[in-house]
N, C-alpha and C positions, 0 to 999 in steps of 0.2 A: 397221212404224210408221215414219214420215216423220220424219225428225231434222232441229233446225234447220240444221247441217251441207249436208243433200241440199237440203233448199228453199232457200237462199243458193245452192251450186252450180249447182243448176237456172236461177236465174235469172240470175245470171251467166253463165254457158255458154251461154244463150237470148238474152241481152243482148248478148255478142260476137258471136254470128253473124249476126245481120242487121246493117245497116246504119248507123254511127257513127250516133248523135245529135245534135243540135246542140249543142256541147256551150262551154261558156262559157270565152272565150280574153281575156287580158290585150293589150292593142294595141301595151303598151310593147314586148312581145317582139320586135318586128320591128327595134327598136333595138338586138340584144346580136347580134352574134358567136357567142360560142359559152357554153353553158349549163354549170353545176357538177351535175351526178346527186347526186338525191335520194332520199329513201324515206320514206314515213310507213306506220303502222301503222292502219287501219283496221277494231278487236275488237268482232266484235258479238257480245252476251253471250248463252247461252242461256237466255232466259228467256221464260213466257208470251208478253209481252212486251217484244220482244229491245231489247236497249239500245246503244249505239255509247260507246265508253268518247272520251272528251275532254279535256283538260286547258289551265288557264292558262297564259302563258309568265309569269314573274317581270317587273316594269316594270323591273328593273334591265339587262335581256338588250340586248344590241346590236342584236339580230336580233327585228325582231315584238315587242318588248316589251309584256307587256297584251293581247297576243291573246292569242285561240282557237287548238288547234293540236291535231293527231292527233301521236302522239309519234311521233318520226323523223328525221330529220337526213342529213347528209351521206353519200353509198355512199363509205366506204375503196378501197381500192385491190384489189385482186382478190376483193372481196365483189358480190353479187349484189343486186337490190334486197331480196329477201326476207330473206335474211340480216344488210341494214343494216337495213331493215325492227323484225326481231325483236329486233337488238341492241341498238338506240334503245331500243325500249320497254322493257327491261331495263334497260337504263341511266337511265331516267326516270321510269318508275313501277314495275320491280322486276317486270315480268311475264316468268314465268316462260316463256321460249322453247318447251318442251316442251309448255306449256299452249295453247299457239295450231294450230286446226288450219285450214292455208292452203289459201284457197278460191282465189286467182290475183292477178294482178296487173288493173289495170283501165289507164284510159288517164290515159297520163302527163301532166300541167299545167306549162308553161314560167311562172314567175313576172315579173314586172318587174323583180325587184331579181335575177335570173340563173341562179335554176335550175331543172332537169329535174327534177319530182319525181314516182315512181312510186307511186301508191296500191297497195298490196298489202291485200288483205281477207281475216281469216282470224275464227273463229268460239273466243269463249272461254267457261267453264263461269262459271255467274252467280254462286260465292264463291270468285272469282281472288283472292287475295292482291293487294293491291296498295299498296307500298312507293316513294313517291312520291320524290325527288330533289327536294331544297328549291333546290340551287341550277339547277336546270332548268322545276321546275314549282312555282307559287302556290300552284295547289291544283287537283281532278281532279273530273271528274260525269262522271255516265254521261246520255246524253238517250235520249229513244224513237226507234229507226230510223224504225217508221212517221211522226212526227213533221217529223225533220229530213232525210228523205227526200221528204215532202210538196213538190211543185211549189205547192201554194197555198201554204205556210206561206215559201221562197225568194222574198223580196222584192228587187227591184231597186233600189237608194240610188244617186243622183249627188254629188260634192261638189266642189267646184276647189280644186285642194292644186296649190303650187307654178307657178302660173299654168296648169294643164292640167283639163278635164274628164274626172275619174274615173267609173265606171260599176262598182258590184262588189253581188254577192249578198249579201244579209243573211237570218239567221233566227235568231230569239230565243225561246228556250227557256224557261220561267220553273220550276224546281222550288221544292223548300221553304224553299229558304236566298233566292234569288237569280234576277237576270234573268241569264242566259247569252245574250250577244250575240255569236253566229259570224255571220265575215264575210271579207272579202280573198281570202286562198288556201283557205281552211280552206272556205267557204262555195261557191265556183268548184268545191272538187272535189267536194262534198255534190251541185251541181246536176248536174255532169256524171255521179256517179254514180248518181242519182237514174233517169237516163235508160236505164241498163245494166240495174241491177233491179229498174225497175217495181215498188215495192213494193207498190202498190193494186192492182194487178191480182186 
């Protein structure tokens, strides 16, 4: 029997070996020097239908206030991404490290505001514990992978902030509380990952 585990691997594994995607780049980047390494957490839940765990940031945060955001943050000092990865998400929503099992790393997203951050994607059991950090996270949803995976449902938004035209991926999820609007970094790496696992296939 095929576990949601092997069919994420599968199409990951199938997704690195041919040929990048086109995959959605920030233009600011070509203004920075040099980048801070990141990591976010990417848990798809095992379920019927698998779900990608997500979380608010607090409007109070300095950083993304009010966004969308996979829980993750800055790699320490002789940690790995996976490792900063797992640790974030413990630190944020209290997922248990033990409970994640890691399908790989995908391709890294340089942001505008200066860093390197490595998507790591690993697969979680669908009644994970999850003990949210009020001063980290608003509040947390799970969406549908097939959903926000969808190239139809990644909408492309312009807007001019600071006299510059902006260009960034949008998809808005609507469960039973609420509209969920991803977008900025959080949306760039949903498209770019999008292209790796083909989920409609």
């Amino acid at each position: 029997m095929t576990t949601l585990f092997d069919d994420v691997t599968r199409r990951f594994e199938a997704g690195h070996a041919k040929a990048p995607p086109a995959l959605w780049i920030d233009p600011r980047i070509h203004e920075i020097e040099s980048f801070t390494p990141a990591a976010v957490l990417i848990a798809i839940t095992e379920r019927e239908r698998p779900g990608m765990l997500l979380l608010h940031r607090p409007s109070t945060m300095r950083a993304h206030p009010g966004q969308i955001a996979f829980p993750g943050g800055r790699i320490d000092p002789g940690e790995t991404p996976v490792e900063a990865a797992l640790r974030e998400a413990n630190e944020e929503l209290g997922v248990d490290p033990g409970q994640v099992r890691v399908v790989g790393t995908s391709d890294r997203y340089r942001t505008g505001s200066g860093y390197e951050i490595t998507p790591v994607v690993g697969v979680v059991p669908p009644d994970l514990e999850i003990r949210p950090n009020p001063a980290e996270v608003a509040q947390w949803f799970e969406a549908p992978v097939d959903f926000v995976l969808d190239p139809a449902n990644q909408v492309t938004r312009t807007i001019d902030w600071e006299g510059r035209r902006h260009s960034f991926v949008e998809i808005t999820w609507t469960d039973s509380r609420q509209d969920h609007v991803i977008w900025g970094v959080t949306g760039a790496i949903l498209h770019n990952l999008s292209g790796r696992l083909n989920w409609h296939d």
